[in-house]
FINU-480690 format. One record per residue (C-alpha): residue in three letters; residue number from 0; x negated, z negated, y negated. Coordinates in Angstrom, 1 decimal. Layout:
<kolmars>
ALA	NUM	X	Z	Y;
...
</kolmars>
This chain:
<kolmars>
UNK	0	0.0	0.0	0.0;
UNK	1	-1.6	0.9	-3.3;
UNK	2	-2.4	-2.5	-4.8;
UNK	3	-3.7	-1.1	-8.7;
UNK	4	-0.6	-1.1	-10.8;
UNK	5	0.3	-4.7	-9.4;
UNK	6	-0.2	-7.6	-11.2;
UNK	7	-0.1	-11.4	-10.0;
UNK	8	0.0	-14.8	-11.4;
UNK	9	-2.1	-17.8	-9.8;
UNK	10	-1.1	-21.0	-10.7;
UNK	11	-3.5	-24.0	-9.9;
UNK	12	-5.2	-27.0	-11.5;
UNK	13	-8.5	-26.7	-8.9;
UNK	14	-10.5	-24.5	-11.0;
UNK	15	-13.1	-23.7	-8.4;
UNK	16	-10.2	-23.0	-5.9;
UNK	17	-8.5	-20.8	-8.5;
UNK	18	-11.6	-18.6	-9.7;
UNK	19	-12.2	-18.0	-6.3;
UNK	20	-9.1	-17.2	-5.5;
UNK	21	-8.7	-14.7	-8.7;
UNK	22	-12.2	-13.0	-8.1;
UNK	23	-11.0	-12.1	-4.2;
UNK	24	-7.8	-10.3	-5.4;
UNK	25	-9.1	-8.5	-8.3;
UNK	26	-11.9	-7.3	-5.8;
UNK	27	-8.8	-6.1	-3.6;
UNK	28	-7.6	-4.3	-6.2;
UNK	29	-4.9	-6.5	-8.3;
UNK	30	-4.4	-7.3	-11.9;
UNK	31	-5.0	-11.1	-11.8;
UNK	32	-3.7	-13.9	-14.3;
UNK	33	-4.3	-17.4	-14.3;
UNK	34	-2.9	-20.6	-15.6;
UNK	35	-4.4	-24.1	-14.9;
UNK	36	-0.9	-25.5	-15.0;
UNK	37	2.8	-25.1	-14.4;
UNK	38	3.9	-25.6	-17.9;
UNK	39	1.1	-22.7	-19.1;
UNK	40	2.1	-20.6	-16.2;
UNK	41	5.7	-20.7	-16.6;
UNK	42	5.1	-19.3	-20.4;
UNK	43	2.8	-16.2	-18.6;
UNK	44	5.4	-15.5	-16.2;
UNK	45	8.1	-15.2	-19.0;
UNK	46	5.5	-13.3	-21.2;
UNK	47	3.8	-11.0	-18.7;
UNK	48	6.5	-10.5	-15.5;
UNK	49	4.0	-10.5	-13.3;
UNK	50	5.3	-8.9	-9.5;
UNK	51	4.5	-12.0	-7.8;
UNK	52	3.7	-15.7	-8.1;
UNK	53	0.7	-17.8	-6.3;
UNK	54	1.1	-21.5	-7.4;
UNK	55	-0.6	-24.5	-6.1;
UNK	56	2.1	-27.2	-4.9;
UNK	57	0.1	-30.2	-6.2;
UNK	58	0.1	-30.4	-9.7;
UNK	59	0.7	-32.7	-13.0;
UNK	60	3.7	-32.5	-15.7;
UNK	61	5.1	-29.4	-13.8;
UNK	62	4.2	-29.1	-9.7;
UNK	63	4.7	-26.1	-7.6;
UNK	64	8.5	-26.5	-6.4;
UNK	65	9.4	-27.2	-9.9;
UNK	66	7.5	-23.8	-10.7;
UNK	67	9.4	-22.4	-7.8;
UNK	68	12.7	-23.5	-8.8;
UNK	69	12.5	-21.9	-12.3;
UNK	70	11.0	-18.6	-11.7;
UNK	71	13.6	-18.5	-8.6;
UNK	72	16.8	-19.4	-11.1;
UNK	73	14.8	-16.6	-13.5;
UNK	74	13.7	-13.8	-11.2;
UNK	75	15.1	-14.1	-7.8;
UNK	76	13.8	-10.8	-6.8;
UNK	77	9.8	-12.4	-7.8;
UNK	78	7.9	-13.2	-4.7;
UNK	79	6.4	-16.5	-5.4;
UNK	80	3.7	-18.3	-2.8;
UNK	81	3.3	-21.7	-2.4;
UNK	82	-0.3	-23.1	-1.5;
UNK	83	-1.1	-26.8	-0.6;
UNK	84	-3.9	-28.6	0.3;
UNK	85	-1.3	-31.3	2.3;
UNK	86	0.3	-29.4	5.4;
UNK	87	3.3	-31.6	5.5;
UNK	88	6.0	-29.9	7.1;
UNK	89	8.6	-31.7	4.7;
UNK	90	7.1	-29.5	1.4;
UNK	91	7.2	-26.4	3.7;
UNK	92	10.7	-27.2	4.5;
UNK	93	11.3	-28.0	1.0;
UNK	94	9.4	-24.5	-0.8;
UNK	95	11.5	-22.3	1.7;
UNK	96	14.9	-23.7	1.0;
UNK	97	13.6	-22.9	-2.9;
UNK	98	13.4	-19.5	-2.4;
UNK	99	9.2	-19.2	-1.4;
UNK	100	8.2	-15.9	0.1;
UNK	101	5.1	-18.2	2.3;
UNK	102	3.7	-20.8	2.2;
UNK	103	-0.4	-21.1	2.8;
UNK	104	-2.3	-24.1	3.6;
UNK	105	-5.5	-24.6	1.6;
UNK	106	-8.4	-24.6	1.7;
UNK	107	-8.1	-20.6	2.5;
UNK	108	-10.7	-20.1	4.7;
UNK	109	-9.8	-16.6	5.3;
UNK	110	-8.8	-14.9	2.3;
UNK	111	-7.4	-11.7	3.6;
UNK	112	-4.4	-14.1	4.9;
UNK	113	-4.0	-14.6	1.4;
UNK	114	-3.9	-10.9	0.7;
UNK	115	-1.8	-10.2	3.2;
UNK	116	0.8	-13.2	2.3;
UNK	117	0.6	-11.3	-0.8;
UNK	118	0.8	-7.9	-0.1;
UNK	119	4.0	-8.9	2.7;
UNK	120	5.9	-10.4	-0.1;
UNK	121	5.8	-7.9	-2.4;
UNK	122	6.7	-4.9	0.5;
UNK	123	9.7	-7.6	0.3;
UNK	124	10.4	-7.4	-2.8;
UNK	125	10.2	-3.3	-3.1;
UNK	126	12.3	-3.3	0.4;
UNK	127	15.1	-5.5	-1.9;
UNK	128	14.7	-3.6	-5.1;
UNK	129	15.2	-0.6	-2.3;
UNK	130	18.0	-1.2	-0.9;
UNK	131	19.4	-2.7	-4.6;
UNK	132	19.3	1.0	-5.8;
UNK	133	20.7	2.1	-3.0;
UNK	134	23.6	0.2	-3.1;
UNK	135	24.3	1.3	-6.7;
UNK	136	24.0	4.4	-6.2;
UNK	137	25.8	4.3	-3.0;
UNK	138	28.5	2.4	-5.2;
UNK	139	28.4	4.6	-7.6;
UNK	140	28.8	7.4	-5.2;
UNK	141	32.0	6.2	-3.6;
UNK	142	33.6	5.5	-6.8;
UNK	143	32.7	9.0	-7.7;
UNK	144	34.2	10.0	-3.9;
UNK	145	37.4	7.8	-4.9;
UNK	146	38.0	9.7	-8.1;
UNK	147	37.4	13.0	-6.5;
UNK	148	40.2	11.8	-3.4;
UNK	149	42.4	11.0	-5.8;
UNK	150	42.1	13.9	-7.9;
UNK	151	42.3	16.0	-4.3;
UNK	152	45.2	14.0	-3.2;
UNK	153	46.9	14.9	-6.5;
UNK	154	46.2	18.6	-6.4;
UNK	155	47.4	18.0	-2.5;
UNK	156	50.6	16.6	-3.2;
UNK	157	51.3	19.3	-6.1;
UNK	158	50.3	22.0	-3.6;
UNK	159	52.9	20.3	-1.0;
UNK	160	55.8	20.4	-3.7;
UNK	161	55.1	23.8	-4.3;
UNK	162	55.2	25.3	-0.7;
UNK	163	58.0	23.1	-0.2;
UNK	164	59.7	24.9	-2.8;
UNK	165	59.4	27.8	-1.1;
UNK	166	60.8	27.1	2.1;
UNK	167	64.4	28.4	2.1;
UNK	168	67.1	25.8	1.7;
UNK	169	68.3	23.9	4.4;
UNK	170	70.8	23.8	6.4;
UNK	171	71.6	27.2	5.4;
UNK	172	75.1	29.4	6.7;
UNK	173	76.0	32.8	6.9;
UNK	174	79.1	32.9	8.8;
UNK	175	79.4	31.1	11.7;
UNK	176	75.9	30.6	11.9;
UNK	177	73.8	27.3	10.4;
UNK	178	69.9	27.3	10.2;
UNK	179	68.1	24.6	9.5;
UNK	180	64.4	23.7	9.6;
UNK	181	61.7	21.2	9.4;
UNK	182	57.7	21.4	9.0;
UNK	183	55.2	18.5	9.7;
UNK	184	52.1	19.1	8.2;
UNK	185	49.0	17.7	10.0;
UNK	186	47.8	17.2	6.5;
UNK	187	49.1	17.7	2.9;
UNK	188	49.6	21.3	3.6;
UNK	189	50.8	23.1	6.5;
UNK	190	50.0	26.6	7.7;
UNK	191	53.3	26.7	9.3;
UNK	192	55.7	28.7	7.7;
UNK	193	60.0	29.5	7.9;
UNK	194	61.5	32.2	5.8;
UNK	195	64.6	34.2	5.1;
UNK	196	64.8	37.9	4.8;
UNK	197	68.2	39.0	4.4;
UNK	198	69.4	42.6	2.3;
UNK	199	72.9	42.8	4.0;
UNK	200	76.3	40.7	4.6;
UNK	201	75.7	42.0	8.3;
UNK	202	72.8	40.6	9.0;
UNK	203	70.5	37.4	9.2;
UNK	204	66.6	38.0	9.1;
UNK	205	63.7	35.2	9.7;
UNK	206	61.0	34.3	10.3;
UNK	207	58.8	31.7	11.6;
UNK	208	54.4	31.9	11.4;
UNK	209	51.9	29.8	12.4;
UNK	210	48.5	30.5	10.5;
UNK	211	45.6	30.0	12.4;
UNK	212	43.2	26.6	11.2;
UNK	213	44.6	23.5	8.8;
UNK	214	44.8	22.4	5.2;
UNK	215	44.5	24.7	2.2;
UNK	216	43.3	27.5	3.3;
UNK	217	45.8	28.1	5.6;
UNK	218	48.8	27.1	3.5;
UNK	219	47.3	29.8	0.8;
UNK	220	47.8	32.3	3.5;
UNK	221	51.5	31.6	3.8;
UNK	222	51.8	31.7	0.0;
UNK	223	51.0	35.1	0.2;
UNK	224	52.9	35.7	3.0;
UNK	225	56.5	34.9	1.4;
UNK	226	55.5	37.3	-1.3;
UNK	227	54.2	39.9	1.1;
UNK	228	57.1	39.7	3.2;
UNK	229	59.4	40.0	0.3;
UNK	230	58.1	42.8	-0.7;
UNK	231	57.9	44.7	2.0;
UNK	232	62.0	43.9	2.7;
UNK	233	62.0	45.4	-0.2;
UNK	234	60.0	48.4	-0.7;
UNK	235	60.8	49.9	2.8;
UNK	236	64.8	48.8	2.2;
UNK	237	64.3	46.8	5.7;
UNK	238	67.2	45.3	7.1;
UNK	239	70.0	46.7	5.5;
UNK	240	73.6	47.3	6.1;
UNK	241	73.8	49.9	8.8;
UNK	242	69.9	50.1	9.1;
UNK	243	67.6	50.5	13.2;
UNK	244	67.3	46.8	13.4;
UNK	245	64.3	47.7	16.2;
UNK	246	62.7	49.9	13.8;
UNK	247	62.6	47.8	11.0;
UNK	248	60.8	45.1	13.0;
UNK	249	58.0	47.0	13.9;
UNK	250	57.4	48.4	10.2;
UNK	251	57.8	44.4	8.5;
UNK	252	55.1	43.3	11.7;
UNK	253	53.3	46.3	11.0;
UNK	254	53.1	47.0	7.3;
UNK	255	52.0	42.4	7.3;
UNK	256	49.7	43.2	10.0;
UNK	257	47.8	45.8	7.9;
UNK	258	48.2	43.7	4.1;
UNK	259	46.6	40.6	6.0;
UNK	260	43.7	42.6	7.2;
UNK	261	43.5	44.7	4.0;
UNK	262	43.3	41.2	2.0;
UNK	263	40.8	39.8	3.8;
UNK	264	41.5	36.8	3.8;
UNK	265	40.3	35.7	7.2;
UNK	266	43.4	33.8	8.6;
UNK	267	44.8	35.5	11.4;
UNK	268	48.4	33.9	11.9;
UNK	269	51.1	34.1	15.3;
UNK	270	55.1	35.2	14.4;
UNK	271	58.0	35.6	15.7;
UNK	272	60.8	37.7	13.4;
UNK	273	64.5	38.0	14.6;
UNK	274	67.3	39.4	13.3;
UNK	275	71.1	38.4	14.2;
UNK	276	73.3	40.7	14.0;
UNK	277	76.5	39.0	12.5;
UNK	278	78.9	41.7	13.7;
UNK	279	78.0	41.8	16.9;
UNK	280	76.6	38.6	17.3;
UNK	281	73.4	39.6	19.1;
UNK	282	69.6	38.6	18.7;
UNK	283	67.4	41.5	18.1;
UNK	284	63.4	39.8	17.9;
UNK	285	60.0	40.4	18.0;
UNK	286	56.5	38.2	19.3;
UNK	287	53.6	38.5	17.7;
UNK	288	51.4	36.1	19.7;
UNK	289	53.3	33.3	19.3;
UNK	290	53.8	29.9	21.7;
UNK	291	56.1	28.9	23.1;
UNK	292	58.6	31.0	23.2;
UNK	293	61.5	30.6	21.2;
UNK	294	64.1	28.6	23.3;
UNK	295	67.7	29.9	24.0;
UNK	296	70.5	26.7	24.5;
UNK	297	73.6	27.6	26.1;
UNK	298	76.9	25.8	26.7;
UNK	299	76.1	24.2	30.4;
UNK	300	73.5	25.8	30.9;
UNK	301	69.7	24.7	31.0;
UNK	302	67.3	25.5	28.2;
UNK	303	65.5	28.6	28.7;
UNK	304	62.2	30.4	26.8;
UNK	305	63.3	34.1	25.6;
UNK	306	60.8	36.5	27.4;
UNK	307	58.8	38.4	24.8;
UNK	308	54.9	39.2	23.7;
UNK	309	53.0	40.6	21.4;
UNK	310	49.5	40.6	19.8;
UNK	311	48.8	38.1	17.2;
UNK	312	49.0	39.1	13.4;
UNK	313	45.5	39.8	10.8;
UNK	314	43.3	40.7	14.3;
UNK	315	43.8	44.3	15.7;
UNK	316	44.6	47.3	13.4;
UNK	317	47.6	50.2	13.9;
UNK	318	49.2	47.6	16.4;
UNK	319	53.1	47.5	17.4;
UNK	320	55.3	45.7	18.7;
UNK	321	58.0	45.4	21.3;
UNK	322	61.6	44.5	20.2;
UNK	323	63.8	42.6	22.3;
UNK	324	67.3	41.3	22.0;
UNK	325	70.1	38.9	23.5;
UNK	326	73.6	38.0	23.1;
UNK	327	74.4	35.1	20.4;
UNK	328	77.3	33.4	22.3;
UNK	329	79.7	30.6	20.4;
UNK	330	78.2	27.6	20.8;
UNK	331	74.6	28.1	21.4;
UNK	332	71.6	27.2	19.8;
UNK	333	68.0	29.5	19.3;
UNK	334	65.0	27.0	18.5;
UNK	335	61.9	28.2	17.6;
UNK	336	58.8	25.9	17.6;
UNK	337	55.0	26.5	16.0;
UNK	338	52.5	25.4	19.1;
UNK	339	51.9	22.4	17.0;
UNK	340	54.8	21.1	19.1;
UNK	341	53.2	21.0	22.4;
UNK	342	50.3	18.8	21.3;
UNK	343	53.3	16.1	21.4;
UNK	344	54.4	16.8	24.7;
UNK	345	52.5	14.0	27.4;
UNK	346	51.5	16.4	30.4;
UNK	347	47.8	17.7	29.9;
UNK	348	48.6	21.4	31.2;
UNK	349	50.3	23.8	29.0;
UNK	350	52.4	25.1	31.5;
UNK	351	53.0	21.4	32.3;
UNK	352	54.3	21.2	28.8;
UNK	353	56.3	24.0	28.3;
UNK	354	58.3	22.2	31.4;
UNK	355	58.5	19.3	29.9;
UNK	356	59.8	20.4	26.4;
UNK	357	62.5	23.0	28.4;
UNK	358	63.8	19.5	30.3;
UNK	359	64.0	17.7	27.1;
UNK	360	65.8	20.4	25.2;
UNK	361	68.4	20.9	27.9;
UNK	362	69.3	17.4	27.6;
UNK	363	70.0	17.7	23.9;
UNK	364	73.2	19.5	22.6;
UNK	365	70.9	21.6	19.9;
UNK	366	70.8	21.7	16.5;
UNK	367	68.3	19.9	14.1;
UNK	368	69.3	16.3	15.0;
UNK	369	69.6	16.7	18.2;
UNK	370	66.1	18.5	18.7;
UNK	371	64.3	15.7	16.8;
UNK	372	66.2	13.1	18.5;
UNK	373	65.2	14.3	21.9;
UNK	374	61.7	14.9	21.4;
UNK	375	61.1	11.7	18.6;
UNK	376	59.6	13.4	16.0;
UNK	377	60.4	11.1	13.7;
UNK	378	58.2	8.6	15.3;
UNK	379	55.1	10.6	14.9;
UNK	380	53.0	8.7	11.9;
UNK	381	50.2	11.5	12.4;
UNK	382	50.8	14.6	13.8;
UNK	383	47.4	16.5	15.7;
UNK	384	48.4	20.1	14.6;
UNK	385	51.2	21.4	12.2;
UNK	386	54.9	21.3	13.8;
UNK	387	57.6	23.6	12.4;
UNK	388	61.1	24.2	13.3;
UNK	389	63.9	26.2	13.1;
UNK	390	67.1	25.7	14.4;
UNK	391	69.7	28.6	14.3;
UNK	392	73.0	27.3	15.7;
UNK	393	76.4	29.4	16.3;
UNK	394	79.4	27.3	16.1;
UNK	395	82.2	27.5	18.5;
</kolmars>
């Protein structure tokens, strides 16, 4: 350890011992001063701060442990060594309880004892004056981190509202059907998304999307995506009265497949889009990757997944995809799930899962309240992945 810059203050009315201690430690290398009592060395500590304190124990007016005490109550981060020609264990008890780095027995017969008592108290007191900064800047850190969370949790929260707001409203009717829907975001923001789509009195369009990660980035994806979507409703007239339902699936899956790689965004989402027909009360759909199936609940009759498949959305250019479609009858309920929901089921295997979600949905009568009921999502206090649903229900 270099030794130059550090300066030390001996304390001791045993002139011979004190000289000889002084001359030793400025030949090691240390700035040396030297009082012949406490009184005069307590005014050179105050004056000069030396880094560490060597003071005899034995001394008039002032002794060491009165030394001790003060420059303790003063400086608590000085080193200060206590010497003493008595080796009674009751002053060693005594100096230590004060606050003394070591305590040396005199006379020092080997004085590189006394330079390394020295040298081991102050790689204390740098250790302590250490670990002090760190702590402040470790405090000062977190209560920059803490300012920052809140500021995040703020912008979070805003962000939230805002995607909120553009979920359609729910419950929702056209007719004698009522859609309703929920999203759980893992986090603040979900990349799980429900939308409407609708240009005719004939029929009811939606969707449902699961955007591939968590968080921010993923609920900016589905920002763009209720704009995309509308506009592509829009500017190919998708959906309207008297229009090829089957068609127009493939060109809304088709023209968001080639936006989302064209944006480059990234994300890479799953979908499923489907289309009631309200005159003929029949479900015209299409899969674009997406798990698990959407569910079909029919007066006694057990749950069952709607076959479908399709490549995901944002991977593969110049893709399409198959349509399919099934009767609508009174009373029955279409639920469609992001695969957020399986991570809630208990078996380990998906298949396993998929089982046990089709046993719990038959049990239910369908229908928001029934859904949540059966599978107790409302006692989830932290859910693993994003879960969104969407409940399309006919009534009788």
């Amino acid at each position: 350890m270099p030794t130059g810059s550090r300066k030390l203050l001996i304390i001791d009315d045993d002139s011979i011992v004190r000289q000889s201690v002084v001359a030793y430690l400025e030949d090691s290398g240390f700035e040396v001063l030297e009082a012949d009592q406490g009184e005069q060395g307590l005014a050179l500590f105050y004056q000069q701060s030396p880094d560490a304190v060597l003071t005899d124990l034995r001394m008039p007016t002032k002794d060491g442990l009165q030394v001790l005490d003060e420059v303790h109550q003063s400086s608590p981060e000085t080193p200060v060594i206590v010497m003493s020609g008595v080796g009674v264990i009751g002053d060693v008890v005594r100096a230590l309880r004060l606050g003394a780095s070591d305590f040396l027995i005199k006379p020092l017969v080997d004085m590189e004892v006394l330079v390394h008592a020295v040298n081991k108290s102050l790689e204390r007191r740098d250790l302590l004056a250490q670990n002090q900064r760190y702590r402040e800047k470790l405090e000062s850190a977190n209560s920059e981190l803490k300012d920052h969370l809140r500021t995040l949790e703020r912008d979070q929260e805003a962000g939230r509202r805002v995607q909120q707001q553009l979920l359609p409203p729910t419950p929702f009717r056209r007719g004698q059907y009522c859609l309703e829907h929920r999203v759980i975001p893992s986090l603040f923001l979900s990349g799980d998304f429900i939308d409407l789509a609708f240009r005719s009195e004939r029929y009811l369009s939606f969707y449902l999307t699961d955007v591939a990660g968590h968080g921010a980035s993923s609920a900016f994806a589905t920002i763009w995506l209720k704009h995309a979507a509308a506009e592509i409703v829009r500017d190919w007239s998708l959906f309207a009265e008297g229009s090829k339902v089957d068609e127009h699936l493939n060109r809304w899956l088709f023209e968001i497949n080639r936006q989302l790689l064209e944006t480059r965004l990234g994300s890479h989402m799953t979908c499923f889009v489907g289309v009631v027909d309200l005159e003929q009360n029949r479900l015209h759909y299409s899969v674009a990757g997406h798990l698990p199936l959407p569910v079909l609940i029919q007066s006694e009759q057990p749950a069952q997944f709607l076959e479908g498949k399709g490549r995901p959305l944002g991977l593969f250019p110049n893709q399409e995809w198959p349509q399919f479609e099934v009767d609508f009858p009174p009373g029955a309920s279409l639920l469609v799930f992001s695969d957020g929901i399986l991570e809630v089921m208990p078996p380990k295997d998906l298949l396993e899962k998929e089982d046990f979600l089709l046993k719990l949905l038959s049990n239910s009568r369908g229908g928001m309240k029934h859904v949540c009921d059966a599978l107790h999502l409302d006692a989830i206090d932290e859910a693993p992945d994003d879960i969104a649903i969407l409940s399309i229900v006919r009534e009788s």
